[in-house]
N, C-alpha and C positions, 0 to 999 in steps of 0.2 A: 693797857688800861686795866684797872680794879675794878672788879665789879666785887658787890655786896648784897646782901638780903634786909637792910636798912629800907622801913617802909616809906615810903612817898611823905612830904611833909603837905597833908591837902591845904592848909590856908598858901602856903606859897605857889602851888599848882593855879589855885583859883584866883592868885594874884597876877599870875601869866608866865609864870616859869616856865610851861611849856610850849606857850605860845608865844610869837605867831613861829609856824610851823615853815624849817627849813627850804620848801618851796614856796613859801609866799603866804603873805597873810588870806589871800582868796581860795587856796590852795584844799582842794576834795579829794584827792586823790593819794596823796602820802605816797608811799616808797614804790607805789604801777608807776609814777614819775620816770624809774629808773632803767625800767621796761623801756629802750629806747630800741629803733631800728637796729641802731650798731651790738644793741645788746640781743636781741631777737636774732640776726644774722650772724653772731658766738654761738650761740646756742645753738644752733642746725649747725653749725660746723666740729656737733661734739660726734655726728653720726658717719657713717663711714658708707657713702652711698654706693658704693660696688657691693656691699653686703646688705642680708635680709634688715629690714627693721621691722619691729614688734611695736604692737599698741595694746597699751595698759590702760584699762578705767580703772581712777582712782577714786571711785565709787559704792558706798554698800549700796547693797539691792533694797529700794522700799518696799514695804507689805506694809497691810491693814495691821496696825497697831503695834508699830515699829517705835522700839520705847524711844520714849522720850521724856523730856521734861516739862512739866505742869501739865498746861492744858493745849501743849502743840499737838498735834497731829496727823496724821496721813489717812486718807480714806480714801480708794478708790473702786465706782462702783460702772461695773459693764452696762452699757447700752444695746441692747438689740434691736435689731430692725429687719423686715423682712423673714420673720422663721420664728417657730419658735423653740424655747431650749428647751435643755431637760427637766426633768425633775427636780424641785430644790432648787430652780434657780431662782436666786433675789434680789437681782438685778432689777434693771427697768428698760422694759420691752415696748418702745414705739408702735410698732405694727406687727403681730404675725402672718403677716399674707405680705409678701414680695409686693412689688411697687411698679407699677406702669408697665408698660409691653415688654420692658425688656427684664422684666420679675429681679429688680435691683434687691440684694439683699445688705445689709453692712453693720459692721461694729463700731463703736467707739465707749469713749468714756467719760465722765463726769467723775472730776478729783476736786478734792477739799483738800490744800494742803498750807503746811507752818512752811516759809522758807527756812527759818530757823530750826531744821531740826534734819537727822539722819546727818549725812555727807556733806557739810557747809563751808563758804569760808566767809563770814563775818566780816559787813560793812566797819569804817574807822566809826560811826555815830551810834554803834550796836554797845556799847558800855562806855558810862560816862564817870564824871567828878561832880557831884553838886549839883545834878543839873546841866553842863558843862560838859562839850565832846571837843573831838579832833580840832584842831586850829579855833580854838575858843568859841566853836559855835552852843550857843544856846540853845536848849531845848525849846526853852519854848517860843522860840524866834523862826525854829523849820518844821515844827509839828503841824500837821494838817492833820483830816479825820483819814483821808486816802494816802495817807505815806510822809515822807520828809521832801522839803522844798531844796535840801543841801545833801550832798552823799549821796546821795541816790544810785542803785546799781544801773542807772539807765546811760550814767555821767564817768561811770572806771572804766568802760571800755575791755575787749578781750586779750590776755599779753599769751606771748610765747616766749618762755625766757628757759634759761640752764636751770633742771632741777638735781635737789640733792639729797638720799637718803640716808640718813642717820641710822644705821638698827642696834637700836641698842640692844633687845633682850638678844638680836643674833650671838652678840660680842658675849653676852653672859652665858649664852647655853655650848657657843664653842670653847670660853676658857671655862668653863666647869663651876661657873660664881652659882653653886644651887642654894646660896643662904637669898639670891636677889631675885630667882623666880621660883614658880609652881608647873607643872603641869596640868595640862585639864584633860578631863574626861574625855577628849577629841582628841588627846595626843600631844596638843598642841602647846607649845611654853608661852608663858604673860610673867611678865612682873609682877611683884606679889603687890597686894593692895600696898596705898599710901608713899606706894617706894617713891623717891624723891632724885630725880634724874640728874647726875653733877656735870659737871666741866669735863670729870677727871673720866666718868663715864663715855661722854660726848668724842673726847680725843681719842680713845681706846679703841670705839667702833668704827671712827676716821680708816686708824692705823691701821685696822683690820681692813678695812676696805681698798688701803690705797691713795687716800682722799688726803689730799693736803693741804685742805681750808673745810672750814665749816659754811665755808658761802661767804658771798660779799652780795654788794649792790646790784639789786634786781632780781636774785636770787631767790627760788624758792628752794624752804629746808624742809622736809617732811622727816618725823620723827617715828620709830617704830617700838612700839611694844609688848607688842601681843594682846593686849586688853581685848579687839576687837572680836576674840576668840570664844568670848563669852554670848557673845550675838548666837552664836551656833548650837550654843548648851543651855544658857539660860540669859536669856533677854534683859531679865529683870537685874542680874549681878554685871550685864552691862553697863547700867546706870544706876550701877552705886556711887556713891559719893569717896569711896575709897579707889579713884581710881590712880595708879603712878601719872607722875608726870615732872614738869620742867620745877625747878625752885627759883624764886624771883632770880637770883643771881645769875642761874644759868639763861634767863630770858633776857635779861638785860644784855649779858654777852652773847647773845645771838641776833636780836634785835637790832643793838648799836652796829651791827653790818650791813643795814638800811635793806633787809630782805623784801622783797615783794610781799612772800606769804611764809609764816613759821605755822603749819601742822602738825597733828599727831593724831593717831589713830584709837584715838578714848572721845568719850562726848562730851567732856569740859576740857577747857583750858585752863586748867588753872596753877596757881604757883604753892609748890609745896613746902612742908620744911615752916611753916607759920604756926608759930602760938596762938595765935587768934585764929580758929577757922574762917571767922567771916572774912580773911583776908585774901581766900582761896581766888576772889575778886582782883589783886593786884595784878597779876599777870595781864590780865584783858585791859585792864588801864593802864601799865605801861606801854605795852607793845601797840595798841592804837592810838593812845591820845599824844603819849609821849614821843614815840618814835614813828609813829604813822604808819605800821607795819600789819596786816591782816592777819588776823589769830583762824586756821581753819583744825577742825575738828571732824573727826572718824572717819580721816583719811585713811582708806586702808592700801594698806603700799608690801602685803606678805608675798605678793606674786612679784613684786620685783624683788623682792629680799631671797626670793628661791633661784628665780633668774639671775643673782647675782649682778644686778644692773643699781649700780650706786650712784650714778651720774647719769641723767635723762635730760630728754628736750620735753619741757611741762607745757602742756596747753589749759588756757580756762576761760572762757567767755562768762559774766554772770548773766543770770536772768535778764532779761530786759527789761526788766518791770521799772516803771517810774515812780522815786519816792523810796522802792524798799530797801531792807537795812541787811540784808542777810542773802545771800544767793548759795543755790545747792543745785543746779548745774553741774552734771559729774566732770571733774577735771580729766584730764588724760595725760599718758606718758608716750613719749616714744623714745625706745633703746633700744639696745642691741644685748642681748645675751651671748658669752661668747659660744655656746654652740651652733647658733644659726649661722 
């Protein structure tokens, strides 16, 4: 099949061109569908149980004022009880004198948090058409004040399926491409801003790997670029708007293999290679409305790229929450490096 960077024709979308949705016009869940037993029980058969296995969080670490976009945010503040702390602490302290005979002391916390932000992977009603999300639901037909009546992360359920990593800047820092990244001050290679990730890219870091598909049904593809490298130097060049990524074409050809989840390890998804920036938006409307496929974002996946593990058994439960549109629950890997 062909694929192309020809954008969406919206009055035909809104006409119903992409609906109703391959599993059924009631259908909230899009390509977890494909997440079936049969395919959960391949995937644990990628591991080799007479040897070690390793577990990967595919996770960044949140802190107080982990950039993000607009007005998301993280804030987490300590609770004391029972003692009191040091100096400078700004927290909030319950009791400093221990608690009933048996002088109970304890910690916790109180967080304010965006699901949509850090380490995510995006409900299919998280970007829409017109108003207009996955399997032609209306916006304003599942909007309530406390979450959505449809999509809901309480409603996708947690999968276990085959995952699969792409690295692409690996493929460019071991054949020598230095016109397609930079180093940073940590050492570390990224893609240079704006870079626009091809087909011809995609296959190269295959071949490097070993890998003789890019995924199929059920499949998660995680894509690697080094972006996340900026998180460590400077937070702020994290969440530029120049970050690399996928071009509609290549979304579309990864997409149309009915993936469970396509991430990358930058904090937008979006499709590069557009004359129009505001189009940066297409990628997130393909791959969920069209193909029903979860877009997740600053997956970082460099400790499997070092372990040499291109083929994993992916775990992910989302939040439980009822209504919300976004879960950041950190995924996990399990593989096998071959030194263990």
């Amino acid at each position: 099949m062909e694929f192309d960077d020809v954008p969406v024709a919206v009055d035909a979308v809104l006409a119903g061109a992409w609906w109703p949705s391959r599993y059924g016009p009631d259908d909230e869940r899009g390509t977890l569908n494909e997440v079936t037993p049969e395919k959960t029980a391949a995937a644990l058969r990628l591991l080799d149980l007479s040897r070690p296995v390793k577990t990967y969080t595919l996770s960044e670490t949140l802190f107080n004022g982990f950039p993000a976009y607009g007005d998301r945010a993280y804030e987490q503040q300590l609770v004391v009880n029972g003692f009191s702390p040091g100096a400078g602490f700004d927290g909030l302290i319950q009791s400093p004198e221990p608690i009933g005979p048996f002088l109970m002391s304890s910690l916790e916390e109180r967080v304010r948090l965006t699901y949509n932000m850090g380490t995510k992977i995006n409900g299919l009603h998280h970007v829409g058409i017109g108003g207009y999300f996955y399997n032609g639901l209306a916006g304003s037909d599942i909007s309530c004040s406390w979450g959505t009546t449809r999509c809901g992360m309480e409603g996708q359920g947690p999968i276990v399926t085959r995952g699969i990593l792409i690295d692409v800047i690996g493929e460019k820092v071991a054949s020598g491409r230095t016109d397609d990244f930079v180093v940073l001050a940590n050492g570390q290679a990224t893609l240079v801003e704006n870079y626009r990730i091809t087909i011809d890219d995609i296959e190269r870091a295959l071949a490097r790997q070993g890998l003789a598909d890019a995924g199929g049904p059920g499949d998660v593809v995680l894509v690697r670029t080094g972006w996340r490298h900026h998180l460590d130097i400077d937070p702020d060049a994290f969440l530029s708007t120049s970050v690399p990524g996928l071009g509609l074409r290549e979304i579309r050809y990864l997409a149309s293999r009915r993936l469970a989840v396509l991430g990358l390890d930058v904090w937008f998804f979006g499709a590069r290679g557009q004359d129009d920036p505001s189009a940066a938006i297409l990628g997130h409307q393909e791959a969920a409305i069209r193909y029903g496929v979860r877009v997740g974002e600053a997956v970082p996946t460099d400790v499997l790229a070092t372990d040499g593990v291109y083929e994993f058994v992916f775990v992910f439960s989302p939040n439980n929450a009822r209504g919300a549109v976004s879960a950041n629950t950190p995924p996990i890997a399990l593989g096998q490096p071959a030194a263990l």
